[in-house]
N, C-alpha and C positions, 0 to 999 in steps of 0.2 A: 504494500500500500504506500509508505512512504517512498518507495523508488517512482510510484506513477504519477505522486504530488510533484516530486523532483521535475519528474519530464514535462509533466503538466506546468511549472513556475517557468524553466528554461524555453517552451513554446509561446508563452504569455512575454518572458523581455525579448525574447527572436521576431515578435512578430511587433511588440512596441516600438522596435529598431529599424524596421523596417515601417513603420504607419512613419515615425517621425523622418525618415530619408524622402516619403513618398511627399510630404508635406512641405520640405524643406526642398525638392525639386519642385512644385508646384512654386511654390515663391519666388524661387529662379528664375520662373518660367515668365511669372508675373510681370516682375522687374526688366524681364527682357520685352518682354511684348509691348510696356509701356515705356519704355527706353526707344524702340522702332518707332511706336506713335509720337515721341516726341522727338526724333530726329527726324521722321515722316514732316511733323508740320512745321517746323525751323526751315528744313528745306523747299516746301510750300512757300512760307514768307519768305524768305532768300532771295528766291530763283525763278519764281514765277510772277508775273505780271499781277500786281494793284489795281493798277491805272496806268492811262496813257494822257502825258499834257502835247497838244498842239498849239503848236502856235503859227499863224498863217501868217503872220506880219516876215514873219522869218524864215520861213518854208520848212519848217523842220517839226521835228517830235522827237519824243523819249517817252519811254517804259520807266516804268518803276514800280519799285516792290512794297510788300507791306509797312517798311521800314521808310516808306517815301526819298528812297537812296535809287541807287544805279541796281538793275538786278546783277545779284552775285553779291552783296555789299550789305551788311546787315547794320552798321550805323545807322541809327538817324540823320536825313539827310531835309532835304526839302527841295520842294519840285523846279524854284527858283532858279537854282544851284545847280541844276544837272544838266550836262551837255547836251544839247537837241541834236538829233542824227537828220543831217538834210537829206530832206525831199522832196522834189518838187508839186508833184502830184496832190499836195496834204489836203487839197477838197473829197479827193476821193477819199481819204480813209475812212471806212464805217465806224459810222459815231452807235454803236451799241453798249451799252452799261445799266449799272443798277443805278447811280448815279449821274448825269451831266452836267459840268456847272460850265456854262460861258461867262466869258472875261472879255477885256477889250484884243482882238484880235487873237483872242485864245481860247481853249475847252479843254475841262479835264475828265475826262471817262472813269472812273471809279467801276472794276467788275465784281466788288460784290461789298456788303456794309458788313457792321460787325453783329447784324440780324441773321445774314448770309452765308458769312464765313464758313466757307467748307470747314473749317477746323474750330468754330466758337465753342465745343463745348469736349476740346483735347482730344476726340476720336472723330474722324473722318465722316463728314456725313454726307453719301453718295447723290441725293441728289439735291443736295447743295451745289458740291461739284460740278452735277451733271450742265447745272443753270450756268455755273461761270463756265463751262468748257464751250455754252451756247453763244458767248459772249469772244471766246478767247479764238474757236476754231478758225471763224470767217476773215476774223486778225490776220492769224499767221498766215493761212491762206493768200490775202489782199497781201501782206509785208514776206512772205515767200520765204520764210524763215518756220521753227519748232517756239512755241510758247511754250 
């Protein structure tokens, strides 16, 4: 009898060692997953388009990111401030956004608020996304580049 208590206590911390491993990858797992989500949407703000300012007095425009910097550039920057990429053409470029605000001989496209944000709430929300991708596709397209 007391030999099958034995085996019986040795099964019971065998299998507490293994609940606590199974838990303790679970939490790894956790960490890692939201590690992704939040290198996911750092690289979203970074590297993807915000907004687009025109400005027709100049023939030019520039992108920029959530950071209202250069994309690639995670500073805070301001739209003032950033190099306009010449273009002649700047009647055509399609004025779609969640936002438009015109200026004197300028407009700034805003592709989504912080209502909108694919990422307002730390996890990706697809069709959030999906709305700014309705915004970003006909872009790149018209500017013949990858958003």
């Amino acid at each position: 009898m007391f030999n099958q208590i034995s085996q019986l206590y040795q099964f019971l911390i065998t299998l507490q060692t293994k609940i606590s491993k199974v838990n303790n990858n679970a939490r790894q797992y956790t960490i890692m997953i939201e590690n992704y989500q939040e290198k996911a949407r750092e690289n979203f703000y970074r590297n993807r388009p915000y907004g687009i300012h025109i400005d027709y007095a100049r023939k030019g425009f520039v992108l920029f990111n959530h950071y209202t910097n250069s994309l690639g550039k995670q500073e805070t920057g301001s739209i003032e401030g950033l190099p306009l990429e010449k273009f002649e053409d700047v009647d055509a470029i399609p004025l779609n956004g969640k936002i438009i605000k015109n200026g004197n001989q300028t407009t700034d496209i805003y592709f989504y608020t912080d209502d909108s944000n694919p990422y307002k709430n730390m996890k990706l929300d697809m069709d959030a996304l999906k709305q700014y991708n309705r915004f970003i596709y006909p872009l790149s397209l018209f500017l013949d580049r990858i958003l």
